[in-house]
C-alpha positions in Angstrom: 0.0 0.0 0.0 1.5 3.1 -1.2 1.9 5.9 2.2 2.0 8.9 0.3 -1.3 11.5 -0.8 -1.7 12.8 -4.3 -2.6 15.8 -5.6 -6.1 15.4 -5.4 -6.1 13.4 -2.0 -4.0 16.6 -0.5 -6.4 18.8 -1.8 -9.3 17.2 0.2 -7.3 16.9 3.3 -6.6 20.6 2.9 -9.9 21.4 2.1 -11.2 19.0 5.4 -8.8 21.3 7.3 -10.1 24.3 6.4 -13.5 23.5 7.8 -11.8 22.4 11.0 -10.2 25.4 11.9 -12.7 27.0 14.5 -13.8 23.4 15.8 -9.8 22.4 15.9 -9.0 25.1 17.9 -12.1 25.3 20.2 -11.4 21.8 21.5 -7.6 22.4 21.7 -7.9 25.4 24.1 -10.4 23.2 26.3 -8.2 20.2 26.9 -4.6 21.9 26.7 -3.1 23.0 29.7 -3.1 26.2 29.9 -2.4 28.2 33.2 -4.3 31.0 34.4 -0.9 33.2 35.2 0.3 32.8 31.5 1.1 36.1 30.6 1.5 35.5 26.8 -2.0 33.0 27.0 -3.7 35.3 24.1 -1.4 34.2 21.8 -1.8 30.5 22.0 -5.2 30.5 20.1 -3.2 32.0 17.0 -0.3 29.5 17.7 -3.2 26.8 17.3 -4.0 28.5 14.1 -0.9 29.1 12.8 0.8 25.1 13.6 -2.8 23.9 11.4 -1.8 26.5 8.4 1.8 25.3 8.3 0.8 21.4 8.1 -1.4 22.3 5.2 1.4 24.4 3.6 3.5 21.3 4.5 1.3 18.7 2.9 1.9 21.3 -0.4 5.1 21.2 0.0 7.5 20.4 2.7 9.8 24.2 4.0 11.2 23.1 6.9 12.5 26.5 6.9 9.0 28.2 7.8 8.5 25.3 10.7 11.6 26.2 12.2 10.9 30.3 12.2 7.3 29.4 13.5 8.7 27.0 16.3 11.2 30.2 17.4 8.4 32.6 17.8 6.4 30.0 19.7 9.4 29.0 22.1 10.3 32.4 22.8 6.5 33.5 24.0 6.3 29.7 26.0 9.9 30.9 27.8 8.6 33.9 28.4 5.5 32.8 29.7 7.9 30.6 32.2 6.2 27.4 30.4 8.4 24.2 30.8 9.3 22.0 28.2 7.6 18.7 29.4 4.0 20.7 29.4 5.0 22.1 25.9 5.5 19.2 24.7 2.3 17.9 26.2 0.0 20.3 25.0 1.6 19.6 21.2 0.2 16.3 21.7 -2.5 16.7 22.9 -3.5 19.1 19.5 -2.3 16.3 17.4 -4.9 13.9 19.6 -7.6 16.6 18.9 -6.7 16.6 14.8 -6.3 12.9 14.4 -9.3 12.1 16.1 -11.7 14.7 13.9 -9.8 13.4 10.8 -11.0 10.3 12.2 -14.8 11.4 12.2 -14.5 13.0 9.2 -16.2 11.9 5.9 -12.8 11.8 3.8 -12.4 8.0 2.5 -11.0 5.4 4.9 -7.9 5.0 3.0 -6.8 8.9 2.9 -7.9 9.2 6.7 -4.8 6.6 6.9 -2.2 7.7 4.7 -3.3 11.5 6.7 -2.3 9.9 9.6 0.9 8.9 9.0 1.8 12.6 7.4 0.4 14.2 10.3 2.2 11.9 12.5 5.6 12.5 10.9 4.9 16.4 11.0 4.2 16.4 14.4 7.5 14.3 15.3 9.4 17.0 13.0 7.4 19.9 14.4 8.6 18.6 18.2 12.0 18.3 17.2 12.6 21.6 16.1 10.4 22.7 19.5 13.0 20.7 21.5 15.9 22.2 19.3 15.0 25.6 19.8 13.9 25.1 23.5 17.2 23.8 24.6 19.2 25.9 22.5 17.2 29.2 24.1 17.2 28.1 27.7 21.0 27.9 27.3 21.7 31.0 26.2 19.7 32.2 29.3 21.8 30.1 31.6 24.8 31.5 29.6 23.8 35.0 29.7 23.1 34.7 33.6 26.3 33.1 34.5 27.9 35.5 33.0 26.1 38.3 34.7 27.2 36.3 38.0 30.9 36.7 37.3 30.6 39.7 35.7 29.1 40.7 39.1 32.0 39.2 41.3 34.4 40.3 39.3 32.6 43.6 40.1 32.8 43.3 43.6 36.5 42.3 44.0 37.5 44.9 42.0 35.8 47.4 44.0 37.5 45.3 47.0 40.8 45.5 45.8 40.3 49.4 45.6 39.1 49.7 49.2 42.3 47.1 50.5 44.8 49.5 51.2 42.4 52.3 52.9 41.0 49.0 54.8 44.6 48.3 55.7 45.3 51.5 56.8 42.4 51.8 58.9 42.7 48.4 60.7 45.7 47.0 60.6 47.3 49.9 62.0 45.4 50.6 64.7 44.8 46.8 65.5 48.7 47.1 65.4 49.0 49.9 67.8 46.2 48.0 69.9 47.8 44.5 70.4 51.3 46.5 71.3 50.0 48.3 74.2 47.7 45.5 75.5 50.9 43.3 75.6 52.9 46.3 77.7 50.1 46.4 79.9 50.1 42.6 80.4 53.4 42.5 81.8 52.1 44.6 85.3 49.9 41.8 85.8 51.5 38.5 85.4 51.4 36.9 88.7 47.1 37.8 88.4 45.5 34.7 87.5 42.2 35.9 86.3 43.5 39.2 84.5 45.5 36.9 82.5 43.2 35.4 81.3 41.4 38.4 80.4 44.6 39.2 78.4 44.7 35.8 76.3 40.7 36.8 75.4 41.6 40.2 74.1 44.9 38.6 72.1 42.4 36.0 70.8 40.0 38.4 69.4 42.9 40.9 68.2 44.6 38.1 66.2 40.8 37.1 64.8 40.8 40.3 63.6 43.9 40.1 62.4 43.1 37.1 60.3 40.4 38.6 59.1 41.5 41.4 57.6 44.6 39.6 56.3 41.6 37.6 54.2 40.4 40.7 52.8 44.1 41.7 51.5 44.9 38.1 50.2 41.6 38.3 48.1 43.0 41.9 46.6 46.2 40.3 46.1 48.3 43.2 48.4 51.7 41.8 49.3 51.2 39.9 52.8 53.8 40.2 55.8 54.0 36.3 56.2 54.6 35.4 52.2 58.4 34.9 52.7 58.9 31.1 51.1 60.7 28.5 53.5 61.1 24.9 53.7 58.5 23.2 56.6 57.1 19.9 57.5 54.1 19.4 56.4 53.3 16.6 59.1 54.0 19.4 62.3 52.4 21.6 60.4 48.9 19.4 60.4 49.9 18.6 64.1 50.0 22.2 65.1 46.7 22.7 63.5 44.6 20.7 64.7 45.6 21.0 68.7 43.7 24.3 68.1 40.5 22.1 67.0 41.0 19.7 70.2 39.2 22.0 72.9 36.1 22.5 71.1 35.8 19.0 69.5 36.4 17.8 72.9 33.6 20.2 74.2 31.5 19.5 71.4 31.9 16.0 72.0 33.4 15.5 68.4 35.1 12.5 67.7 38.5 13.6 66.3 40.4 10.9 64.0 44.3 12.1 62.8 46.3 10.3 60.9 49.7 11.5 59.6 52.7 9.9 58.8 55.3 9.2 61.2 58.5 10.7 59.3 59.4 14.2 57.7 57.4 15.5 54.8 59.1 18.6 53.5 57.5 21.5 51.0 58.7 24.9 50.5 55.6 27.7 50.8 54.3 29.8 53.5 53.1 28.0 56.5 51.5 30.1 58.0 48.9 30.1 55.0 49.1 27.0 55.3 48.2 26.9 58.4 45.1 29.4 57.4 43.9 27.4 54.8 44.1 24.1 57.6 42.2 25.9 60.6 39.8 27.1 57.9 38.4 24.0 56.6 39.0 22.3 60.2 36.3 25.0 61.4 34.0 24.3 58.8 33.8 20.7 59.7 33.2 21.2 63.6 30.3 23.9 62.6 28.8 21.7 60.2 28.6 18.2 62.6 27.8 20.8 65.5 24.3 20.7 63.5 24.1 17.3 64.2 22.0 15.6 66.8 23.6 14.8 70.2 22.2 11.3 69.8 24.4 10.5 66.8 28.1 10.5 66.9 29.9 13.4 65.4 33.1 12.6 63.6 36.2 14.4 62.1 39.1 12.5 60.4 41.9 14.3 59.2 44.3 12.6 56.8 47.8 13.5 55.5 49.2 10.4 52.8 52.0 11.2 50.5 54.3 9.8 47.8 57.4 10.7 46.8 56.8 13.9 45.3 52.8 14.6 46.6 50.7 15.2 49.8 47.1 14.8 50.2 45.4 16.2 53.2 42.1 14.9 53.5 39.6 16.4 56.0 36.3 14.7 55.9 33.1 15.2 58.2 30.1 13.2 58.7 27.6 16.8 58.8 24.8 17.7 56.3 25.9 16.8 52.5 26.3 20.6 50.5 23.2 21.2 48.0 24.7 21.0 44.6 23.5 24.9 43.6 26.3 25.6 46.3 28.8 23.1 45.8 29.4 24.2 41.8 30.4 27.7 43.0 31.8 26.9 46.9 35.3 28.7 46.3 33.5 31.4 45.0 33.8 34.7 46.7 31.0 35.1 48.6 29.6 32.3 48.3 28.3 30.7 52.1 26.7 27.8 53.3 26.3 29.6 56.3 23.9 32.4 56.8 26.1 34.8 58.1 29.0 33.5 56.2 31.1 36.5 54.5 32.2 33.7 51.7 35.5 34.6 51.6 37.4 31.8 53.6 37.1 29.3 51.3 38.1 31.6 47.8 40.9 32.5 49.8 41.8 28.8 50.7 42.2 27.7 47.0 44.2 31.0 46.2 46.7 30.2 48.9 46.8 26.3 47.8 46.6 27.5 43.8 49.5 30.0 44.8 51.6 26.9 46.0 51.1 25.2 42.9 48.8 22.6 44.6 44.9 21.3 44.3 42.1 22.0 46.4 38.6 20.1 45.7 35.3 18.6 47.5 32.6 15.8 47.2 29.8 15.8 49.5 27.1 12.8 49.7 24.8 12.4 52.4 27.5 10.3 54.8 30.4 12.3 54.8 31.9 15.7 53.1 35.6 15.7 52.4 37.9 18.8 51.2 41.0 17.0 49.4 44.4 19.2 49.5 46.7 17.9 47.4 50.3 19.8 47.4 53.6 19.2 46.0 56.6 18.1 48.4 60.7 18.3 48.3 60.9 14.8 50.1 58.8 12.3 51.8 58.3 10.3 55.1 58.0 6.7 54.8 55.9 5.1 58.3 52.6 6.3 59.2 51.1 6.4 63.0 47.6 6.9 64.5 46.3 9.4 66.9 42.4 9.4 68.1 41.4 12.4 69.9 
C-alpha cells in the first residue's frame, strides 16, 4: 500500500482542514493545559492556528525553513511565559490527539484518513523536534547569559574590594597594630594575676581574629602579605600544630576527632603560616557543620595526610549535612556561604593560597560524609605512618 497523498487526495485533506479550523482550535484550548498566570496565554489560540496552516502548507510542500521560524516565535513567547518543556511538549500532543481524532470522524475516505495519519504523525514528530531544538538551544543562552552576569558581578565586587584594600589596611591593621602592642605592655604589670591573665589571652584571641580577618580581605585583593616569605616546613607538624587548636572545642563539642599522619618528615617549600590558614579554615568548617548534628548521633572528624614521593594529600572529611549542589558548583566562589552569616570569603581565599603553592584544592559531598582534598607538592617524603584518636 502506497503511504503517500496525491494531488487530489491533499487537496481534500486541505480542504477537510479548512472547515476544521474554528472546531480544531475550540477543542484544543479546552483540553490543553493552559495556566491561568500565562502572561503570553492570548497568543496560544493563534499558535493553534498558525501550527494547522503550516501542516497544510506542508502537505503542499515540505519548508522546513517556515517550521523552524514558527517553532522560534512560539518558544520564545512559551519561555517567556515561564512554560516548561515537558508541558509544551504535552499540549503539542494533545492538538495532534484533537486533529487525528476529527480526521477520524470526518467523511474523507477510509484510505486517505490513513495515509493523513501517517503525514500528520511524521509532521508532528518533525514539528517537536525543532520545538525541542529551539527550547534547549534558548534556555541555554539564558543560563549562559546569567552566568555571566554572575561573574561579571563578582568580578565587580573584587575589583571594588581591591580598591578599598589599602584604605582598609590602613584603617585596621594599623590601629589593630598599635592596639595589640600596648595591651601586651600592659600585660606585663599583671603576670602573677591569674584571672586578668586570662582576660589578656581573650583580648589577644580576638585581636589576632581580627587580624586574620583582615589579612583575608588583603589576600583576596592580592596586596603583598607580611608572612609570604617562602621556607622549607614539614608538612606533618604543620597538620599537628593545627589541629591541637580544633581539640578544645571537638572535645567540648563532644566530636570524635580521627588524625592520621605519617610518622616521618614531609618537606615542601611555601608559607606556613597560609598554610596553616587554609588548615584551621576547613577544620572550622567541619566542627560547625557536625555541631548541627544531633547529640544522639556520633559526630566525627578525620583528618588525613598520605604522600608519595613527590605529593601530599590532606584529606579532611566530616560526617555533617551533604552541600546542595546549587552551592557546591560555586563553593570557592567569593561570597559564596553555606552559612547564613558566612562572609564567603574563607574558602576563595583557601584555593588561592593552595593554587599560589602550585597545589589542588577540591570537595565531594554525599549524604555520609563531606571531604575537602588538598593535594600539594613536596621536596621529600616520610615513609611510616602512626595513629592518633582524639
Amino acid at each position: 500500500m502506497r503511504t503517500y497523498l496525491s494531488i487530489n487526495e491533499k487537496e481534500k485533506v486541505i480542504q477537510f482542514l479548512n472547515q476544521e479550523e474554528t472546531p480544531f482550535k475550540k477543542t484544543c484550548l479546552t483540553k490543553m493545559k493552559i495556566s491561568e498566570n500565562d502572561k503570553n496565554r492570548h497568543y496560544i489560540e493563534g499558535n493553534i492556528i498558525s501550527s494547522l496552516r503550516i501542516l497544510k502548507l506542508f502537505l503542499r510542500k515540505r519548508n522546513d525553513s517556515l517550521l523552524r521560524r514558527m517553532t522560534k516565535q512560539i518558544v520564545t513567547q512559551r519561555i517567556e511565559a515561564d512554560v516548561d518543556l515537558s508541558t509544551f511538549l504535552m499540549n503539542i500532543q494533545i492538538g495532534k490527539e484533537v486533529l487525528l481524532e476529527r480526521l477520524c470522524q470526518s467523511s474523507l475516505e477510509q484510505d486517505i484518513i490513513l495515509r493523513t495519519t501517517i503525514f500528520i504523525n511524521q509532521f508532528s514528530d518533525r514539528y517537536i523536534y525543532y520545538v525541542v531544538r529551539q527550547y534547549t538551544k534558548m534556555k541555554d543562552r539564558i543560563i549562559l547569559e546569567k552566568s555571566q552576569f554572575i561573574q561579571e558581578m563578582n568580578s565587580d565586587r573584587l575589583t571594588i574590594l581591591g580598591k578599598i584594600s589599602s584604605s582598609f589596611a590602613h584603617e585596621f591593621r594599623n590601629p589593630l597594630t598599635t592596639v595589640k602592642g600596648f595591651v601586651q605592655l600592659i600585660q606585663r604589670k599583671y603576670d602573677d594575676d591569674e584571672q586578668m591573665g586570662h582576660y589578656f589571652n581573650l583580648i589577644n584571641t580576638e585581636i589576632d581574629r581580627l587580624e586574620s580577618n583582615v589579612s583575608r580581605f588583603l589576600f583576596l585583593s592580592k596586596m603583598p602579605n607580611v608572612s609570604d616569605e617562602m621556607t622549607h616546613f614539614d608538612l606533618g607538624e604543620l597538620v599537628q600544630y593545627s589541629t591541637e587548636f580544633m581539640k578544645p572545642k571537638s572535645v567540648i563539642e563532644n566530636i570524635n576527632l580521627q588524625i592520621r599522619i605519617p610518622d616521618k618528615k614531609i618537606m615542601m617549600y611555601g608559607v606556613p603560616e597560609q598554610i596553616n590558614q587554609v588548615l584551621l579554615n576547613i577544620m572550622s568548617n567541619a566542627i560547625d557543620a557536625v555541631i548541627e548534628i544531633d547529640h544522639h548521633h556520633q559526630r566525627k572528624i578525620n583528618i588525613n595526610l598520605e604522600s608519595t614521593d613527590d605529593l601530599a594529600t590532606i584529606t579532611i572529611s566530616n560526617n555533617g549535612k551533604r552541600i546542595p549542589q546549587h552551592l557546591l558548583e560555586n563553593i570557592f566562589q567569593p561570597f559564596v556561604s553555606t552559612k547564613e552569616l558566612g562572609t564567603g570569603l574563607g574558602l576563595s581565599v583557601c584555593k588561592q593560597i593552595i593554587e599560589k603553592h602550585q597545589g589542588e584544592i577540591y570537595i565531594t559531598t554525599n549524604d555520609k560524609e563531606t571531604s575537602f582534598f588538598l593535594k600539594m607538592k613536596l621536596v621529600n617524603d616520610g615513609v611510616e605512618t602512626k595513629d592518633v584518636a582524639e
